[in-house]
C-alpha positions in Angstrom: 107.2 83.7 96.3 105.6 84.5 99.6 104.0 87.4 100.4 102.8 88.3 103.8 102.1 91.8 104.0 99.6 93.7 101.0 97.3 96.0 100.8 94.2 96.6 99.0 91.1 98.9 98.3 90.0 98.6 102.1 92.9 100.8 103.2 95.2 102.8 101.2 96.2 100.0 98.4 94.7 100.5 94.6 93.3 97.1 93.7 90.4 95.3 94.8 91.6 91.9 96.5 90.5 90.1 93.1 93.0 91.9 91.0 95.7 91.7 93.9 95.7 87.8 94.1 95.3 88.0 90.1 98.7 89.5 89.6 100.3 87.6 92.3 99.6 84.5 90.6 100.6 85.3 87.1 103.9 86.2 89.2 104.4 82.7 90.3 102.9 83.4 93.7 102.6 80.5 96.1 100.5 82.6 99.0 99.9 85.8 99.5 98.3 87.9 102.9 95.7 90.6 102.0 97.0 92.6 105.1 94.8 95.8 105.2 95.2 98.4 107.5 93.1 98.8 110.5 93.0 100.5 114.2 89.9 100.4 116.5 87.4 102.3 114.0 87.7 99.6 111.2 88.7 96.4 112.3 85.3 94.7 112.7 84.7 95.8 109.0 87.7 95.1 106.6 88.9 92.0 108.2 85.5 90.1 107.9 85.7 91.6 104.0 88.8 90.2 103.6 88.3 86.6 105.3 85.0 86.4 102.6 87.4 87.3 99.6 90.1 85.0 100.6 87.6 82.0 101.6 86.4 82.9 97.8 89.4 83.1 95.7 90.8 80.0 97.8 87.8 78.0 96.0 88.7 78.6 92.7 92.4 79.6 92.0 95.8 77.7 92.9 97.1 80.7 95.1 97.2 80.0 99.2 95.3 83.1 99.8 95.6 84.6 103.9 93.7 87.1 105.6 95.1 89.6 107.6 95.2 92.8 109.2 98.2 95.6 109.7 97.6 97.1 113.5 98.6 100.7 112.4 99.2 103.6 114.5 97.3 102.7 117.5 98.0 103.8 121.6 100.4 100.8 122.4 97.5 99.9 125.1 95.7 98.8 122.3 97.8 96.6 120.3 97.9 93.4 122.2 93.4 93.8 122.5 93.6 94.7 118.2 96.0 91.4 117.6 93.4 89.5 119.0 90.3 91.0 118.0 92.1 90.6 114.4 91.5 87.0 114.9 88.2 86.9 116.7 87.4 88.1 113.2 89.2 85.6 111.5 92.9 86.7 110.5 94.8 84.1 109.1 98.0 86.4 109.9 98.7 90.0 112.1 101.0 92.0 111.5 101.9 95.1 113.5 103.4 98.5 112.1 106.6 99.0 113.0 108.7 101.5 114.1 109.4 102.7 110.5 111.8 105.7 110.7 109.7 107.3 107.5 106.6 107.5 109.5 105.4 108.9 113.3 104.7 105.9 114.7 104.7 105.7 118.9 107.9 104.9 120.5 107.3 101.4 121.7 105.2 100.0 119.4 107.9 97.0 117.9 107.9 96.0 121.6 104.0 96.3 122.7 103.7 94.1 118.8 106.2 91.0 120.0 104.8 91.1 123.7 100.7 91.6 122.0 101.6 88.1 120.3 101.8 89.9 116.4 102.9 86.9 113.6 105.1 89.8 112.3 106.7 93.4 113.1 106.1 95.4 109.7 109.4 97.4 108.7 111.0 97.6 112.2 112.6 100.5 111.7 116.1 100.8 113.9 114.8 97.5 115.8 116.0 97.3 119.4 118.8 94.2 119.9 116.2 93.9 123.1 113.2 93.7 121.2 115.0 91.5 118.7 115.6 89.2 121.8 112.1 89.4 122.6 110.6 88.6 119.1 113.1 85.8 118.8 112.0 84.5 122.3 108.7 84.8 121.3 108.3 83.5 117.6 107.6 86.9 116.4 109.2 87.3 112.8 110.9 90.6 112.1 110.3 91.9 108.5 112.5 92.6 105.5 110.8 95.5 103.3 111.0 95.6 99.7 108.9 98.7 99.6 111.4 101.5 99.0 110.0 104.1 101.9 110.5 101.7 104.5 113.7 99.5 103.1 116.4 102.3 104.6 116.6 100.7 107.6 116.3 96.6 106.4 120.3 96.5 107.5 119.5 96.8 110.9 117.2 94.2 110.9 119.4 91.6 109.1 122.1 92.6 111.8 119.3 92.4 115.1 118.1 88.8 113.5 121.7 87.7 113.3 122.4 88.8 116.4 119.5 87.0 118.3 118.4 84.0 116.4 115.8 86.4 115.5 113.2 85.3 112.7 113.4 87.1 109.2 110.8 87.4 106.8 110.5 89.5 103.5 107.6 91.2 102.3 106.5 93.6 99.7 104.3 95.8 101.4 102.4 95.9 98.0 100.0 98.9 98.0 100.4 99.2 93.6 101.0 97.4 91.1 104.5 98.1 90.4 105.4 96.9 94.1 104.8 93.3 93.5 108.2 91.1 92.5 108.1 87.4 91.6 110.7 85.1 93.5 113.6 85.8 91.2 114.1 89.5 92.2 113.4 88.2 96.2 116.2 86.6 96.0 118.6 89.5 94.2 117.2 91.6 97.2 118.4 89.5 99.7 121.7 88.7 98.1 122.0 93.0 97.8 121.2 93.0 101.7 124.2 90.9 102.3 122.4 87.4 103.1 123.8 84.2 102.6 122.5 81.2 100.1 121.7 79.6 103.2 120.0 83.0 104.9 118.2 83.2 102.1 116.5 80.0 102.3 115.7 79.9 105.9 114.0 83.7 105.5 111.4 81.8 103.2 111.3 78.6 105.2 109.7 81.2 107.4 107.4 82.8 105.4 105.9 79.2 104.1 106.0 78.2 108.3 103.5 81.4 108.6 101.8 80.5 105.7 101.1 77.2 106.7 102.5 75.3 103.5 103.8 71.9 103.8 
């Protein structure tokens, strides 16, 4: 199991990073992102936090831990300066949040993600066959959300990634405990969402590309 897209303490997750990456190993976790959320007021101090925790828990446990940062909520003038800022400060792995159809989030925002150079567009929402062109086009994975609030609309990107050659990923969106899955239920999502054996595969050939694993 890989897991791109977490939350902890630093924004509105319950577990310190520690415990996280803890329970994602006894899991059977391969990597995990610690993906906080973050706009222009914090992003200078949580992803700097998370870099030392990962660079830590990297030393000492057999978990690929990845820092990262979810651009949330931000003017859409400000997404493509945030994604690389984010990295400036040493993210491992951006993600953007999506279009969601739970939340407010600013019409546009998938797009000004793919064309800011984001890694991945958090729960899309009703993705755009457009922007799915774009994010194919551009190497920009679209996201598959376990996490029940946002997984309403995870049809529509299955059908925008298989219309476009778009990249799929899955995620949990972890912000408790009870929102972490080992590899075993991954796989029963994906099969409930439709995707083939070979679908399947390929959406964690591209979390492991992100993640960097050989």
């Amino acid at each position: 199991m890989i897991d791109l897209h977490t939350h902890t303490i630093f924004s509105d997750g319950e577990l310190l990073p520690s415990e996280l990456v803890r329970r994602a190993l006894v899991n059977g976790y391969e990597a995990i992102a610690i993906t906080d959320h973050v706009d222009s007021s914090n992003i200078d101090f949580v992803v700097p936090r998370i870099v030392k925790a990962a660079r830590r828990l990297n030393k000492f446990w057999k978990i690929k831990v990845l820092a990262g940062a979810e651009i949330s909520h931000v003017p859409l003038e400000e997404i493509g300066r945030l994604i690389r800022f984010a990295r400036t400060c040493g993210a491992d792995i951006v993600l953007v949040h999506g279009e969601t159809t739970m939340e407010p989030v600013i019409p546009g925002t998938n797009r000004a993600a793919i064309e800011g150079g984001a890694d991945i567009v958090a729960h899309p929402g009703r993705i755009s066959i457009a922007d799915a062109a774009r994010a194919a086009k551009k190497g920009v994975c679209i996201e598959i959300t376990t996490r029940k609030s946002h997984s309403v609309t995870n049809r529509e990107a299955v059908s925008a990634a298989r219309r476009t050659g778009a990249r799929l990923v899955l995620n949990t969106d972890t912000h408790v405990i009870k929102d972490i899955i080992n590899h075993a239920k991954a796989v029963t999502f994906l099969k409930k969402l439709g995707l083939t054996s070979r679908e399947i595969a390929q959406v964690f050939m591209n979390s492991r590309a992100l993640a960097q694993l050989a």
